[in-house]
Residue frames relative to the residue before (quaternion, step in Angstrom):
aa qw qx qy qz dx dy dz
X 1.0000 0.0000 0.0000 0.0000 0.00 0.00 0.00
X 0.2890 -0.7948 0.5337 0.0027 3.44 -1.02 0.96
X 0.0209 -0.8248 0.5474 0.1398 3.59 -0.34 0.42
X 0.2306 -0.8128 0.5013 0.1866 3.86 -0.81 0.60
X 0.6999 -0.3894 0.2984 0.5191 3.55 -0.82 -0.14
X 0.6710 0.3769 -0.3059 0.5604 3.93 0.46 -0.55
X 0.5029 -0.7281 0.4137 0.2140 3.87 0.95 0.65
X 0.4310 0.5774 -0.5641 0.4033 3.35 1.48 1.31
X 0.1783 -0.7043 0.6621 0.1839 3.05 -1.77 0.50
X 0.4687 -0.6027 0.6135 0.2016 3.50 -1.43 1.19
X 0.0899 -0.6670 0.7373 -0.0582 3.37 -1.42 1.11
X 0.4363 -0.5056 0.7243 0.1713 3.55 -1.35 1.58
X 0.1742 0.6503 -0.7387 -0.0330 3.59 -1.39 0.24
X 0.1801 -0.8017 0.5693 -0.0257 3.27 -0.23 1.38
X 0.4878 -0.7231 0.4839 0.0708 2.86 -1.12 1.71
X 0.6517 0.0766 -0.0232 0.7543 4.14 0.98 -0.48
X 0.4860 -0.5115 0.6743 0.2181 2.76 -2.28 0.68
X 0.6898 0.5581 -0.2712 0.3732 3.50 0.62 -0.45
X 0.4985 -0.5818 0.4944 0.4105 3.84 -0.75 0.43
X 0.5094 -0.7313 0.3492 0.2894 3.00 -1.13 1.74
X 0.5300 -0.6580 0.4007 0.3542 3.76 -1.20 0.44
X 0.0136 -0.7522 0.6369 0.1686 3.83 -0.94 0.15
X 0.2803 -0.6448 0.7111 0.0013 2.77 -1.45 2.04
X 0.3972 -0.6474 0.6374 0.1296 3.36 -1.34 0.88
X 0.3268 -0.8401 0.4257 0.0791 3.48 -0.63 0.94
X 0.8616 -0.0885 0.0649 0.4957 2.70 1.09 -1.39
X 0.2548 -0.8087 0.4699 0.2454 4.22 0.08 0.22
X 0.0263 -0.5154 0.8231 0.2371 3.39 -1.59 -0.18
X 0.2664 -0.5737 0.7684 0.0970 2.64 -1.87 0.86
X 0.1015 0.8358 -0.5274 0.1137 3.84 -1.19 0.74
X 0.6990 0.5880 -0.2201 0.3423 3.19 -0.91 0.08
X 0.4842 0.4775 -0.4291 0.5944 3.96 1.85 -0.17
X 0.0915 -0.7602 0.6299 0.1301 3.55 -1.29 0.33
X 0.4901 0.6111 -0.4825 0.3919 3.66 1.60 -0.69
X 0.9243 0.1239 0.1682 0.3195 2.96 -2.03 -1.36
X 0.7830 0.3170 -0.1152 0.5227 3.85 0.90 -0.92
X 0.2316 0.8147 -0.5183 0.1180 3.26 1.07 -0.17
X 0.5678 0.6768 -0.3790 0.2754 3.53 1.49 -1.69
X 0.7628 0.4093 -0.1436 0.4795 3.50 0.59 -1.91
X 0.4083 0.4337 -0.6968 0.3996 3.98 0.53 0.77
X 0.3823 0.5524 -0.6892 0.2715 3.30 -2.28 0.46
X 0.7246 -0.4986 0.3856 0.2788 2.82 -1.69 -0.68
X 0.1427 -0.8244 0.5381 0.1017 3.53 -0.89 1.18
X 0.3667 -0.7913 0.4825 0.0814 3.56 -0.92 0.61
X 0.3563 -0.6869 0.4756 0.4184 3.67 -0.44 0.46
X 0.3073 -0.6955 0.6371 0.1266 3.42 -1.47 1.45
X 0.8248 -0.1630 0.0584 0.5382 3.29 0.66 -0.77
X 0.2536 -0.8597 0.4164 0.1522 3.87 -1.20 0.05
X 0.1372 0.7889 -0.5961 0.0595 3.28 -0.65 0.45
X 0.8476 -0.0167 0.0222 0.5299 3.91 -0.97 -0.87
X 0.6922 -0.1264 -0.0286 0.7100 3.78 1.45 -0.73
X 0.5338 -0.6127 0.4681 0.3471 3.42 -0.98 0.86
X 0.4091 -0.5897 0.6904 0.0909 3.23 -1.94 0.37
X 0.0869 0.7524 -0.6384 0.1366 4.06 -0.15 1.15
X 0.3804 -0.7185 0.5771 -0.0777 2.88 -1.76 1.61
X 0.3657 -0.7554 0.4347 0.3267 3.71 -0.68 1.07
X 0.6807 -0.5264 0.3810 0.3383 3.70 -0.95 1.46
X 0.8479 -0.0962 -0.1143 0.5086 3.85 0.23 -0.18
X 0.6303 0.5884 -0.3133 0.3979 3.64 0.97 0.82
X 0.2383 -0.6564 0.6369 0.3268 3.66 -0.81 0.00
X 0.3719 0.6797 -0.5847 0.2405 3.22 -0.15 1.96
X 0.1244 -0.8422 0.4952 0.1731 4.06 0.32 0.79
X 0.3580 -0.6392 0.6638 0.1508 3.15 -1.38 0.64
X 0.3565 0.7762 -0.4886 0.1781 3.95 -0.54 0.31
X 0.5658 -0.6549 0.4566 0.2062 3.11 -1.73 0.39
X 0.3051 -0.8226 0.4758 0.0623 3.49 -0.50 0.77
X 0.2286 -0.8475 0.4305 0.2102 3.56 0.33 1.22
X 0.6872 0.5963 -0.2135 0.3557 2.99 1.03 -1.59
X 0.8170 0.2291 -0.2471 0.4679 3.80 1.73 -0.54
X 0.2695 -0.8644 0.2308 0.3562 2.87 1.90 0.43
X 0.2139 0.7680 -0.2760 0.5370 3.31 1.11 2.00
X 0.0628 0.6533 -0.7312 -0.1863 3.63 -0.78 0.74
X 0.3594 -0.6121 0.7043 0.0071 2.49 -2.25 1.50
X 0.2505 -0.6896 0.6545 0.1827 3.09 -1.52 0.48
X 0.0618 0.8354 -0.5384 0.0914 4.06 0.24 1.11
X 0.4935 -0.5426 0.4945 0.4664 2.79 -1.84 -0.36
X 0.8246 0.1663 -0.1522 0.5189 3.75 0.64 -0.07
X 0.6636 -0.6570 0.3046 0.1878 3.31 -1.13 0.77
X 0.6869 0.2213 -0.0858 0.6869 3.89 0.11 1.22
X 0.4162 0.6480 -0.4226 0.4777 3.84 1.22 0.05
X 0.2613 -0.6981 0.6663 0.0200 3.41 -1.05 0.98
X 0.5594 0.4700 -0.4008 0.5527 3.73 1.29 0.45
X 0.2536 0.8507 -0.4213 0.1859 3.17 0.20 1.02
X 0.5372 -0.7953 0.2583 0.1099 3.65 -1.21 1.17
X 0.6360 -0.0079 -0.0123 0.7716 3.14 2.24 -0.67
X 0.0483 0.7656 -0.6414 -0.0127 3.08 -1.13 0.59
X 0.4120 -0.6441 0.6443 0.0183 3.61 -2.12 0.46
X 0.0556 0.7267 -0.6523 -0.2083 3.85 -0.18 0.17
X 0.2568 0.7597 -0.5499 0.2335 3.20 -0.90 1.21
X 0.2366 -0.7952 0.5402 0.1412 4.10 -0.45 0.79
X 0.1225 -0.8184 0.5470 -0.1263 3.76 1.45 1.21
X 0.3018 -0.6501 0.6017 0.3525 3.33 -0.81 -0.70
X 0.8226 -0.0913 0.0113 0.5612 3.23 1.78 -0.65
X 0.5110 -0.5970 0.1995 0.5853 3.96 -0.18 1.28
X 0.6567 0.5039 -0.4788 0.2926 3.67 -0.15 -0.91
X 0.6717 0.3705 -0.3204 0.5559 4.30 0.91 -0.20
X 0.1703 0.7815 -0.5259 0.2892 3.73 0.70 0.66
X 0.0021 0.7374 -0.6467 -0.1947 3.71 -0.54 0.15
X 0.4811 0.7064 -0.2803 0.4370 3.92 -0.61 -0.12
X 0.6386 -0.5805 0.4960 0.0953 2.92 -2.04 0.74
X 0.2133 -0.7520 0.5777 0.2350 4.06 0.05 0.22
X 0.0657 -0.7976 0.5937 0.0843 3.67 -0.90 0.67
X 0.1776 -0.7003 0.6659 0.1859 3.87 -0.60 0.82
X 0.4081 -0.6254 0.6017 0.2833 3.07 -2.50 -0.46
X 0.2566 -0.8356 0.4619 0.1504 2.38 -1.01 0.95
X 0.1628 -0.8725 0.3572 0.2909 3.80 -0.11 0.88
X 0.2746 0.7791 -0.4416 0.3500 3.70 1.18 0.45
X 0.7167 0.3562 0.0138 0.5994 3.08 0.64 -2.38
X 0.3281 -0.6593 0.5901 0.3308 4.03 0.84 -0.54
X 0.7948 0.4147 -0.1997 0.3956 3.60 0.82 -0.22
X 0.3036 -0.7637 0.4823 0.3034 3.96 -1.03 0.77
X 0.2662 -0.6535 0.6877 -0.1706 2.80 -1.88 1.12
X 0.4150 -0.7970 0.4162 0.1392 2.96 -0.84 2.22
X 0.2309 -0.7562 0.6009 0.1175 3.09 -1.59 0.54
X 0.2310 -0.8426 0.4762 0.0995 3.56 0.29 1.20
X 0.6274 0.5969 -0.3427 0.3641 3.86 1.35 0.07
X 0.5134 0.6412 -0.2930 0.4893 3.37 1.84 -0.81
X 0.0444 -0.7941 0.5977 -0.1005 2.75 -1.21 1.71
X 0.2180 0.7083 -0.6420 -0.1964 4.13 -0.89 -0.17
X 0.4354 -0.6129 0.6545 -0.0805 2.47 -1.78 1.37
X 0.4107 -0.6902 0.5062 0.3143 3.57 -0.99 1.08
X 0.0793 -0.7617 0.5995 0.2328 3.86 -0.98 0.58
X 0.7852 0.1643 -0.0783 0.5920 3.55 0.61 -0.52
X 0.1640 0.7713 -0.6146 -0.0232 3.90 -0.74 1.12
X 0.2288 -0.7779 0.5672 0.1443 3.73 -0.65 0.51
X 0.3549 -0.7335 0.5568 0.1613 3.91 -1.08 0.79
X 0.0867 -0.8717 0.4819 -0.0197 3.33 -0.34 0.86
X 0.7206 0.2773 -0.2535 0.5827 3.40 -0.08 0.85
X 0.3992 0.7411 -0.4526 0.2943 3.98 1.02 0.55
X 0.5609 -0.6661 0.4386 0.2223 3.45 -0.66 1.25
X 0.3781 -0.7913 0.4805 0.0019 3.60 -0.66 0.83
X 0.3654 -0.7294 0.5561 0.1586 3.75 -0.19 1.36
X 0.0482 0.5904 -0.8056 0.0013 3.92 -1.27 0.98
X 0.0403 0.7024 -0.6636 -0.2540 3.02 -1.82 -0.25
X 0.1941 0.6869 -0.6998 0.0277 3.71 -1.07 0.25
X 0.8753 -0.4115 0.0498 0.2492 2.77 -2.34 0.59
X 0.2693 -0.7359 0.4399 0.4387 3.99 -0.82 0.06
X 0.7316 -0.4973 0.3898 0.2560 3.16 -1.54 1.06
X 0.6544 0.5953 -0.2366 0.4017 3.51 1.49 -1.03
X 0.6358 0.4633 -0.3494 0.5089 3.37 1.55 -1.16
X 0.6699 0.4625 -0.3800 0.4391 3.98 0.14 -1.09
X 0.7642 0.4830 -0.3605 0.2298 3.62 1.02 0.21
X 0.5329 0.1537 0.1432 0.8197 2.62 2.26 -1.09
X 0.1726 -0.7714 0.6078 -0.0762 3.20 -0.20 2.17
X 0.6516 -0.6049 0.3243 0.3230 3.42 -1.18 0.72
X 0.2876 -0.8659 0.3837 0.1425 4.00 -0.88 0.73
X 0.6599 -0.5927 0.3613 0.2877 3.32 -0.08 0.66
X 0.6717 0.6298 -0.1363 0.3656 3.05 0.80 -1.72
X 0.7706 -0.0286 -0.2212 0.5970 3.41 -0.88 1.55
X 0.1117 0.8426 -0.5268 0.0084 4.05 0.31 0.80
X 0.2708 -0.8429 0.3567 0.2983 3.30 -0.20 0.11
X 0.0222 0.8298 -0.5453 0.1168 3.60 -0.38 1.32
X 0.1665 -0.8124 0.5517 -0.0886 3.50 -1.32 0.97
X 0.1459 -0.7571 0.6354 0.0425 3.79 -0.77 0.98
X 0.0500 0.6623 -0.7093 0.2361 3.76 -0.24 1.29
X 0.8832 -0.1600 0.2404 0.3695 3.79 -1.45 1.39
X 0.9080 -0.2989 0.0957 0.2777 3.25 0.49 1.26
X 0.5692 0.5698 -0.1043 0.5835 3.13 2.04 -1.21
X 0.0317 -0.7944 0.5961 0.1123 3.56 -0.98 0.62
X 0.0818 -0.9088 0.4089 0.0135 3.39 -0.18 0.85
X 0.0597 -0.8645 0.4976 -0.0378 3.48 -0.37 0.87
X 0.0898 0.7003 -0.6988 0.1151 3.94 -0.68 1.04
X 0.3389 -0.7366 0.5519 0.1950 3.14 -1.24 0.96
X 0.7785 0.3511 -0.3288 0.4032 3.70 1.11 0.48
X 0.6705 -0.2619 0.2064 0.6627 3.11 1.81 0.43
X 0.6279 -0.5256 0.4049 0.4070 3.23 -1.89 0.64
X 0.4908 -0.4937 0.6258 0.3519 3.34 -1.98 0.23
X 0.8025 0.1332 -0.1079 0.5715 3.90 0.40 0.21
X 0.0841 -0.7813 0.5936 0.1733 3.01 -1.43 0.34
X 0.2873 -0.8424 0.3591 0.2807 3.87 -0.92 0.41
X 0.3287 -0.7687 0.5383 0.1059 3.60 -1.02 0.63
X 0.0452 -0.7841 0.5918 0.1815 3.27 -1.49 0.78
X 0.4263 -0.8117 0.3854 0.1042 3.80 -0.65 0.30
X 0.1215 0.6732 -0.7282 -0.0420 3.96 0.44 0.35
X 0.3806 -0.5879 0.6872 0.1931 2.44 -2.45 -0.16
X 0.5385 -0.4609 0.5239 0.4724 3.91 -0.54 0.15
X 0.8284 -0.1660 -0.0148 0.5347 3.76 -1.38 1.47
X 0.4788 0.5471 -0.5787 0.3695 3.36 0.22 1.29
X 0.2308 -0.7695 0.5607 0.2005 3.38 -0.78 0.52
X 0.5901 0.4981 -0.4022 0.4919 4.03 0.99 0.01
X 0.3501 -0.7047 0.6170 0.0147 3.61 -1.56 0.66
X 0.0603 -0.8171 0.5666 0.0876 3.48 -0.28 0.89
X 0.1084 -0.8716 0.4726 0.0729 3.95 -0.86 0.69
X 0.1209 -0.7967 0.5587 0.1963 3.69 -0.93 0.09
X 0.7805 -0.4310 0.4020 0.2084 2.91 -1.12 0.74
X 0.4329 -0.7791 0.4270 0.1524 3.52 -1.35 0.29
X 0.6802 0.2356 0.1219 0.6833 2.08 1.64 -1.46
X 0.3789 -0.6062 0.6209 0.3215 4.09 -1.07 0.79
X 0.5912 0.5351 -0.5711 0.1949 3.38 -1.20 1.39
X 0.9193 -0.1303 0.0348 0.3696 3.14 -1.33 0.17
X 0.5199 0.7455 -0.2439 0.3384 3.18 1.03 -1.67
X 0.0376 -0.6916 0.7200 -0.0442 3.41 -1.01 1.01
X 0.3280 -0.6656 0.6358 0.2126 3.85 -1.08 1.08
X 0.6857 -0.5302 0.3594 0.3457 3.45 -1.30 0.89
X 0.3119 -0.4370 0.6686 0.5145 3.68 -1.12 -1.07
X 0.2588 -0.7255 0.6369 0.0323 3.11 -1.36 1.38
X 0.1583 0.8649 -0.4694 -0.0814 3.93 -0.54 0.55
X 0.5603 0.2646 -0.1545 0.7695 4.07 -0.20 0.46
X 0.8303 -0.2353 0.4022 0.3057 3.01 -2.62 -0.11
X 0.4603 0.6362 -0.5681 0.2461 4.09 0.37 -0.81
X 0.2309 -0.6835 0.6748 0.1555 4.02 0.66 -1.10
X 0.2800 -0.6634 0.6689 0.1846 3.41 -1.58 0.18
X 0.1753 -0.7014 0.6853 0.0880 3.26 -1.88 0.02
C-alpha cells in the first residue's frame, strides 16, 4: 500500500489468481514468395477455443491447428487435412512456432521447406489483468493530518513552506588544507553563490 500526498492509497485488485492469459488476435503471415505468396497477409481470429482459428482479411484462407497432425495448417477450410502450408508444432498459437514452414508444391507433387516464412503477432490482448482503483485511506479519516511542527523556510526572498519537509536540500563541501568552500543551492534558480576565499564565508 502506498500513500500519496492527497492521503490516497492505490489498491491492485486483481481480477484472477492466475497469470493473465494472452489471446492473439490477429497474425501476419510473411516471408513465402513462391507459389503461395497470394495467401500471405493478414489473418484475424475467426473463432476460439483450445487454439484459435484466424481467417485471411479478404480471403477464404484459415489458419489453424490440427490436432489429429499435431500441426498448424494454413488451408482452405478449417480441420481439413488438404492443406497448403504447414508447421509441426504444439504452439499454443502460430506466432510461438519454432521451425521451418513447408508448402506444396503441385508441380514436383511434393513439400518443400521454406526457411523465410514467418508469423508474427499483430494484435495480442491480456486477459485476466488486475485493474488500478483508488479511494480514500482508512488511515487518513482516522488520523487527519496536523499542522503541528510544519515545516517552513525563508531563503533570498522566497518563503517556502512543505508540510513534510523541504523539496531540496543544500550542501557545502571543503576539502582537507583548502581554504575555499564550494556550495549548492537549495533551490533551482537564477541565483549564483559568490566566490568565497579564506574564512569571510558567503551568504
Amino acid at each position: 500500500e502506498l500513500q500519496d500526498e492527497e492521503g490516497w492509497l492505490t489498491f491492485l485488485k486483481v481480477c484472477s489468481q492466475e497469470e493473465p492469459t494472452r489471446k492473439v488476435v490477429a497474425v501476419r503471415v510473411s516471408g513465402h514468395t513462391g507459389i503461395h505468396s497470394f495467401r500471405m497477409g493478414m489473418y484475424k481470429i475467426a473463432s476460439t477455443g483450445e487454439r484459435n482459428v484466424y481467417k485471411h482479411e479478404s480471403d477464404n484462407y484459415f489458419l489453424y491447428y490440427s490436432a489429429e497432425d499435431a500441426a498448424w495448417a494454413l488451408g482452405p477450410k478449417p480441420g481439413d487435412s488438404n492443406v497448403w502450408i504447414y508447421l509441426k508444432s504444439e504452439a499454443a498459437s502460430p506466432d510461438q512456432t519454432e521451425g521451418s514452414w513447408s508448402y506444396y508444391d503441385g508441380d514436383s507433387e511434393s513439400w518443400i521447406e521454406d526457411a523465410g516464412m514467418s508469423i508474427e503477432a499483430e494484435e495480442v490482448e491480456l486477459q485476466g489483468v488486475g485493474t488500478q482503483i483508488k479511494q480514500e485511506s482508512p488511515i487518513q479519516e482516522k488520523f487527519p493530518p496536523s499542522e503541528e511542527g510544519m515545516w517552513e523556510e525563508s531563503f533570498g526572498g522566497h518563503r517556502d513552506t512543505k508540510p513534510r519537509g523541504p523539496a531540496a536540500v543544500g550542501m557545502d563541501v571543503t576539502y582537507e588544507a583548502s581554504s575555499h568552500v564550494y556550495g549548492l543551492a537549495e533551490h533551482a534558480s537564477p541565483m549564483a553563490l559568490k566566490n568565497t576565499v579564506g574564512s569571510g564565508g558567503y551568504s
